[in-house]
Phi, psi and omega in degrees: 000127167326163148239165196270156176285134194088011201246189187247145166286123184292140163221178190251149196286344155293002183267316174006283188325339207270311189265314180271101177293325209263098204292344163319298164295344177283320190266348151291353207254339170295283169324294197311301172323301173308332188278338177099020178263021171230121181233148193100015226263116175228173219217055253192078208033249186258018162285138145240161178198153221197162130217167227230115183293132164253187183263354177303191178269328216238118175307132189294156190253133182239129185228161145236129160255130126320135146239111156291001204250158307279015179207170172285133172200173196229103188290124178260132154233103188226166181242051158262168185302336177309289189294352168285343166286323198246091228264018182267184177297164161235138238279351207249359148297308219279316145333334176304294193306307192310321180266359140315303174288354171252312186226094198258318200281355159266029167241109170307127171294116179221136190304352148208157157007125172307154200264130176073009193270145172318139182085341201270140195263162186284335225272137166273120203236160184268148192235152195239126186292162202280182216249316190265145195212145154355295165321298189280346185253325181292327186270329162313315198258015165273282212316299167328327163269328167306314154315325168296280152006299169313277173330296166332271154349305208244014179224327186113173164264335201320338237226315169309099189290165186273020175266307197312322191263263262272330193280286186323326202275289171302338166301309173274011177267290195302321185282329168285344172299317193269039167055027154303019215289352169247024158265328133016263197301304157319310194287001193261331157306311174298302144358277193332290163353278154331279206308293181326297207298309194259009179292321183287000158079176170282161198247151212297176133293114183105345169279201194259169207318156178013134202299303176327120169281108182305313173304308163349281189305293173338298173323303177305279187312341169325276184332266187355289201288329163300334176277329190289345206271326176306279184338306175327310187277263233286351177276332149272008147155359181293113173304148177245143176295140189298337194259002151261347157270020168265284209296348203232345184233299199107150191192141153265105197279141159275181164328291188310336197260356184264144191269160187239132159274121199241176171035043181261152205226088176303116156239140182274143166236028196187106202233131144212148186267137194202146164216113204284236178287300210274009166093012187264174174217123207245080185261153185207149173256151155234156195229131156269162179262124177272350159303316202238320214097353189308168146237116188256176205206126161238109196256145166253146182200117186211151191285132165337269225292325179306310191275005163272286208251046147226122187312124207298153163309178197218150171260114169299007175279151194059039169226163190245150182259111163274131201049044180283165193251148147173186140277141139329133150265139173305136172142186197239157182325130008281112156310121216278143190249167164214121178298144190246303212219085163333309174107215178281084172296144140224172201269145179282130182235186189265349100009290205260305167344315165305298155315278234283009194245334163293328169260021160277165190286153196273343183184154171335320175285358242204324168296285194297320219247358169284296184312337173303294180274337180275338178278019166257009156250119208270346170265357217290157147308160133005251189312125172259114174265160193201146172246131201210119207273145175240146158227037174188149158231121182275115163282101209233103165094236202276324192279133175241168187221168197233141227228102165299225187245336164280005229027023167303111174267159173232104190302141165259184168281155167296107168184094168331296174304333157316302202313308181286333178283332204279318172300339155313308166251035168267326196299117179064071149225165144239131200288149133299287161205186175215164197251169166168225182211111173279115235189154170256148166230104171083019173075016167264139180270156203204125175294140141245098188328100187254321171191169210218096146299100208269170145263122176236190155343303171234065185082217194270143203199136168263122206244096188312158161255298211321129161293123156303331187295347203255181181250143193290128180097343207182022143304321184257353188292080180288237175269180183275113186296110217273170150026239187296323204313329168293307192314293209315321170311281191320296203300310186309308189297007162063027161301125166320152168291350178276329149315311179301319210286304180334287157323000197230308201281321181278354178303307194278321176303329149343260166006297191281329187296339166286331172285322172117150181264032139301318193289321191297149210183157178290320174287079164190280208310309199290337178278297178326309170272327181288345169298315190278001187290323193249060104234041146091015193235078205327315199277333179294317175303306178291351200272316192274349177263011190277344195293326200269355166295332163273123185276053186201118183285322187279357168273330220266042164305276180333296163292350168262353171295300198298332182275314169322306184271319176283000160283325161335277178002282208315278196298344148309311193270357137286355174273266173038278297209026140288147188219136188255136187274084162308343152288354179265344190250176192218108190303168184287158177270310202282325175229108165317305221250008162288128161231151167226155191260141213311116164313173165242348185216167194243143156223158181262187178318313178319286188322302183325292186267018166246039098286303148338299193286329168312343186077040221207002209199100173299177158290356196273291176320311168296344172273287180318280138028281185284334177268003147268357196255323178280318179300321213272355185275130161337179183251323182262000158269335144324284176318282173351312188231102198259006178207133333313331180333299210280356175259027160256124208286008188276347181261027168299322176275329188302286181296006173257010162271316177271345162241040165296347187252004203255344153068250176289327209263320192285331170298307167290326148335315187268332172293345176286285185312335188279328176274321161281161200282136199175154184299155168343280171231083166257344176273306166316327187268348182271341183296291167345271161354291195270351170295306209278308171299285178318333181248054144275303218122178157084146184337328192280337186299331195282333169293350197258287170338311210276319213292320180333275191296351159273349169269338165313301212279303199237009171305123169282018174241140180281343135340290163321291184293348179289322193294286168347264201319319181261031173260274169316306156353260227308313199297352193266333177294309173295313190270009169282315181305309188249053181260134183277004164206166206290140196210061207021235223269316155092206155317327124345298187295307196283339181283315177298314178324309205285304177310322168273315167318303211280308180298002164248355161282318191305338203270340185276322202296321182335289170327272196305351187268323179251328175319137187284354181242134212281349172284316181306302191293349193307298194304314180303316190289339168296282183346311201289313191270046191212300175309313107111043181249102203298000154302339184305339220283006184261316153340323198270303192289342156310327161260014168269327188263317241236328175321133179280329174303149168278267181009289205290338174303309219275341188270335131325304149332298175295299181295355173279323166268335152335254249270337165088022182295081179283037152283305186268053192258260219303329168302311189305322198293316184336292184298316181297344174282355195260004211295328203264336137313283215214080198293295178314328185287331188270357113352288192298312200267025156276307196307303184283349123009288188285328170274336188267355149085009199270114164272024169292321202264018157306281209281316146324328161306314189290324173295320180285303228277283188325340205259003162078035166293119222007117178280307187280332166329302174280312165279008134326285148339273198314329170305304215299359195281319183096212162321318145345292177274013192277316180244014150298294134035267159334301183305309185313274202277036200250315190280340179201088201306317169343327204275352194264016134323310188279175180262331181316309190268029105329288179306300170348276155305347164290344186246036189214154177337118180282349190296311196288312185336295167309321180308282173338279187322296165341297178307308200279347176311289178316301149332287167283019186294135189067026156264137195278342162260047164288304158342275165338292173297329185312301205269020179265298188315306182323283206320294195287356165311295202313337179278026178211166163266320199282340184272309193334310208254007176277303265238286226280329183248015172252293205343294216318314156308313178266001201237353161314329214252040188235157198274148180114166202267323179287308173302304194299333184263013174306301179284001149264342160280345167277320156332286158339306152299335168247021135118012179291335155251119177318142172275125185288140167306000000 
């Protein structure tokens, strides 16, 4: 836009660039505005002019000149020390410049100059306000949407150009400017849309219906119109409730606009760190109150560059707030608080614990009729938060669901990383309940978990889900799951057919609103009300057929927006409304408070796991699977073969269990694991083991005890002593719990012990989850596996998932197996089938492979070994497995002779037991004795023999035995190369 003469030129916030060169100070100068520092914004012929908070007492005084001659340009003057140095802008001009450009209509007209402003006469003149005011700029910018909106509606999308999205896109720049923010955001949602519709082109013949996810858009416009339709009212003189004037305009409350909260007795079950789109850094706790059950929420929220130099918000876990103090902000659960008076800290306990399970909601239905009522304020957020007691997650396909006592399910999301967080802290717990957020996803109501109150070993213990790295609630969340993709979702997630069908009639209404309501007609509408007739929803039905009967497509809006949301109503408390046969189902051996529904066929481990790598088999199901597979092995077949069984960690409870009665032979089993060499964990399953004997009973115990405390005491892997050390925990706790008279401090003593340990993993996970530098977390993350405490391990996988850093993952990686964590086994086998993808991760996941010794991730090592991927790397691994890889190993290069060309696999086998060695080679002689290509295979066996003397001369005096007497050029010189080995015949030179 032109200027007048003597006037200032209106611009636009993409034009900045055009005037500011220097994009630093424009984006400094962009915070300051956005922050509210600049104050006094005048006006003054071709001047503007502020003033601008500083770090002084006196605010710096700031002017801009227009010029059109000899190009349009904008001169900066200001008296902070920056511009006296500079002969360019200074960020508190280029703030100047920004709210010229944004909010024009927020500079008062004035007849000279502001008294002290650069350029500016002293004299004070009277000043008038400019013609354009807020109010009026706020009613334009309803109406503008209404009008999209409108439009939209009655015509379709169909019609719609990327000029059409560029106008909508600079449309949500203006409402925000003019404090519209969440017509802003929507309309910057719709934009979005759009834009994804038409970035995908026309779509093939046969696929499937609009490029649009039709529900989407249906939302989005929902929202608009409903918001605009709000605004409409309160512009005309209807007052708005203070917590819709957080959500649909915005407000800076002061003290005075905050409600004040006394005695509240605080547990955070949640701490993340987030940083949004728009460059802010946002950390927040959420806390329940255990006096009402409320939930509050305390946010830090600072512009990136501010929050590198401020000390971080600090996290309250494991600490309980007793009396704390604060105000309130207006808005809906959580409420966001700002503390006055912290209270009383005390260490959080099973006590405080205790609470929280008392004031959670009692069963699903008790969720659901929450999620119910918040959604019936159509401005409310998405998400209700809630604590709701579960004591089961039914696991069905990919999706899990949270199972009350009624057997009432509640969905959780489809998201693999939840998943794995979830299994972490389930494993040897039993759930209680769980803390999170309620919401719908895929048109299913649905939890999102943030921490799970479990029962473990030693009582009751709050155990985080939430990735810190994610935004709570809308980590796993995409878009609304279109056409079959919603069934197939719904139908796995066990959504009732009345859901579905619902779900399906409101899907086709999406549909016509993306086509536009010219199109709407009785033949569409008339199939449509009679599907809600036959779900009892008679006033919905009649609503929708009266709609194609207004011959004005713009009268049928209002009302079909309005039918659109109380079906949404509808299909929550039909959606809701799963129920689990609990007869039907068979708990995880390894996770107690897991059910699945009952196999039908026994498979082996082989089988497990190429389904599991197929995607075809969740873990749970696959924990059954192996603890029946494990149950049905003898007790002397067990003993018999302690390596590999015991180094598989999915059969660890199965063998502690099964040799809790067996007393001196489960002791010696277990001093075999402990002592020879071999991966981790075949050691972590003899700690079991020996865990499993002492709360068994019986003579063996006080030997199963003494065996404890010397891998406590002197074990050198910190894995270990950690598995140790929380092995006496337990026995020590049970037997104080059932001792029939008092045997001093017991249990007590040890929940304090534990309890001061555990407060110095939350300060380090704190560290590690949030230090702003990749040296701090490094150092916390050392601490924590150095600290060597299996509480650390949700910590570790949080940064192992979620860390920006490589570095700080890779080393997470490492300390997870350091710590004997077999939940992250099947990642690691991911990453390393992944070697041709992303080579540094499958590094990381060789090594840690090799420290945790799990013979799930053996056959993929062997694959990397065959495929000649880093080689000393991989038969490292493969060593550090022990006996366990030795004769897969064998199978391998017995199967590809080539590889004992190399020396890693020499080395390999050179560095593994010479007893095992022998055996192994011996065995296979034997087998094939009076086979004809035994012969053939002798200078292979000779080769790998040859890295020990003691195999050299076993492997060597069985050829001889089996290959004397048998006939041909090939047996005889086979058994003179044995010879040779065994020094009966000179070695030629």
């Amino acid at each position: 836009m032109s200027a007048a003469p003597g006037d200032v030129k209106r611009i636009g916030a993409g034009e900045l660039r055009a005037f500011i060169q220097d994009a630093g100070e424009l984006k400094k100068g962009t915070l300051l505005y956005d922050g509210g520092q600049l104050l006094n914004l005048a006006r003054y012929e071709n001047k503007l002019f502020c003033d601008a908070k500083g770090s002084g007492a006196s605010p710096y005084k700031v002017s801009l000149v227009y010029s059109d001659a000899p190009a349009p340009a904008f001169k900066g003057r200001c008296s902070c020390p920056a511009r006296t140095f500079n002969t360019a802008f200074c960020k508190h001009a280029a703030a100047l410049l920004v709210a010229w450009a944004r909010a024009p209509e927020s500079f008062a007209v004035s007849e000279a100059a502001p008294p002290g402003a650069p350029g500016g006469d002293t004299a004070r003149k009277s000043v008038k306000k400019g013609s354009a005011n807020a109010q009026a700029m706020m009613k334009s910018g309803v109406e503008q949407v209404g009008t999209l909106v409108r439009e939209l509606g009655v015509s379709g999308v169909a019609t719609i150009g990327g000029d059409r999205i560029e106008q909508m896109e600079k449309l949500a720049e203006a409402l925000r400017e003019n404090r519209l923010r969440r017509l802003s955001a929507r309309t910057l949602d719709l934009a979005a849309l759009l834009r994804r519709q038409a970035a995908g082109g026309r779509q093939a013949k046969g696929a499937p219906r609009g490029a649009l996810p039709a529900v989407a858009y249906a939302n989005v416009m929902a929202d608009l119109l409903l918001t605009a339709r709000k605004l409409e009212k309160h512009l005309a003189g209807e007052p708005l409730d203070d917590r819709h004037v957080e959500e649909l305009v915005g407000k800076t409350w002061k003290a005075s606009d905050r409600k004040p909260a006394g005695d509240l007795t605080l547990v955070e079950y949640a701490f993340s760190t987030r940083t949004t789109s728009d460059d802010f850094v946002i950390r927040e706790s959420r806390f329940i109150d255990l006096e009402s059950g409320r939930h509050f929420s305390e946010k830090q929220i600072l512009p990136v560059f501010l929050a590198k130099r401020t000390e971080p918000k600090r996290s309250f876990a494991g600490e309980v707030l007793a009396g704390a103090r604060a105000t309130t902000y207006p808005g809906y659960p959580p409420l966001r608080v700002d503390f006055s008076d912290l209270g009383d800290k005390r260490p959080l306990d099973a006590g405080a614990l205790e609470s929280v399970l008392a004031r959670a909601l009692p069963d699903v239905g008790a969720a659901l009729a929450a999620l119910q009522e918040h959604r019936k304020d159509v401005f409310a957020p998405d998400l209700v938060p809630v604590a709701v007691l579960t004591d089961t997650l039914f696991a069905r396909g990919a999706r899990l669901s949270a199972v009350d006592d009624k057997g009432e399910a509640l969905h959780l999301p489809d998201d693999p990383a939840l998943e794995e967080r979830l299994a972490g802290s389930l494993r040897d717990a039993r759930l209680r309940a769980l803390l999170g957020d309620v919401g719908i996803d895929a048109a299913l109501p649905t939890l999102w978990p943030l921490a799970a109150v479990v029962e473990g070993p030693l009582g009751l213990e709050l155990r985080a889900v939430l990735d810190q790295g994610a935004e709570q609630g809308s980590a796993a969340r995409g878009g609304p799951l279109e056409g079959s993709a919603w069934n197939a979702a719904a139908r796995e997630a066990g959504a009732s057919p009345a859901a579905i069908a619902l779900g399906e009639v409101r899907e086709e209404l999406a549909e016509a609103l993306v086509t536009g309501l010219t199109g709407l007609s009785a033949r569409a509408t008339d199939p449509l009300a009679a599907r809600l007739r036959d779900l009892r929803l008679e006033k919905q039905a009649a609503l929708l057929q009266a709609l194609p009967q207004r011959p004005e497509p713009a009268d049928r809006l209002d009302d079909f927006i309005k039918l659109y949301q109380v079906l949404e109503m509808a299909l929550v408390r039909l959606a809701g409304a799963t129920q689990i046969d609990r007869a039907s189902t068979e708990r995880v051996p390894t996770y107690e408070s897991v059910a699945v529904a009952r196999p039908d066929e026994a498979l082996s481990p082989d089988e497990v796991a190429r389904r599991r790598a197929a995607g075809a088999m969740n873990r749970y199901v696959a924990a059954v699977h192996h603890a029946r597979y494990y149950a049905a092995l003898p007790a002397s077949e067990l003993v018999a073969n302690i390596f590999p069984l015991w180094a598989d960690g999915t059969a660890t409870p199965t063998i502690a269990r099964t040799f809790a009665p067996l007393g001196a032979e489960a002791i010696a089993a277990a001093e075999k694991a402990l002592t020879v060499k071999a991966g981790r964990v075949a050691k972590l399953t003899a700690v079991r083991v020996l865990q499993a004997v002492v709360l068994h009973g019986g003579p063996a115990r006080a030997e199963a005890t003494a065996m404890l405390r010397k891998v406590e005491e002197h074990a050198k892997d910190a894995g270990l002593r950690a598995l140790a050390r929380d092995a006496l925990d337990v026995i020590d706790v049970a037997h104080a719990t059932h001792a029939t008279q008092p045997a001093g401090p017991g249990g007590d003593w040890v929940r304090a012990r534990r309890a001061a340990r555990l407060g110095r993993v939350h300060e380090l996970a704190k560290t590690l989850g949030a230090a702003p530098t990749k040296e701090e977390r490094l150092e916390a993350l050392k601490a924590l596996s150095e600290l060597g405490d299996l509480a650390a391990l949700p910590a570790l996988r949080r940064a192992f998932y979620g860390d920006v850093a490589r570095g700080v993952r890779e080393e997470a990686a490492y300390a997870l197996a350091q710590l004997g964590d077999v939940e992250m086994v099947e990642t690691f086998v991911r990453m390393l089938a992944s070697r041709s993808e992303n080579e540094q991760e499958a590094k990381i996941a060789a090594y840690a492979l090799g420290f945790l010794g799990d013979v799930r991730g053996l056959s993929e090592l062997l694959s990397a070994y065959a495929d000649g991927y880093k080689p000393g790397i991989v038969a490292d691994a493969i060593r550090a497995f022990g006996p366990v890889a030795l004769t897969p190993l064998v199978d391998l290069i017995e199967a590809r002779p080539e590889l004992a060309k190399r020396a890693a696999a020499l080395d390999a086998l050179k560095k593994m037991d010479d007893a095992a060695v022998a055996a192994c080679l011996v065995e296979r002689i034997e087998a094939r004795r009076g086979d004809a290509d035994l012969a053939d295979k002798a200078p292979l066996y000779l080769k790998l023999a040859d890295v020990h003397a003691h195999s050299r001369r076993e492997v060597a005096t069985a050829l001889i035995a089996a290959l004397s007497s048998a006939p041909g050029k090939e047996a005889q010189a086979a058994v003179k190369a044995a010879q040779k080995a065994l020094g009966v015949v000179k070695r030629s030179k």
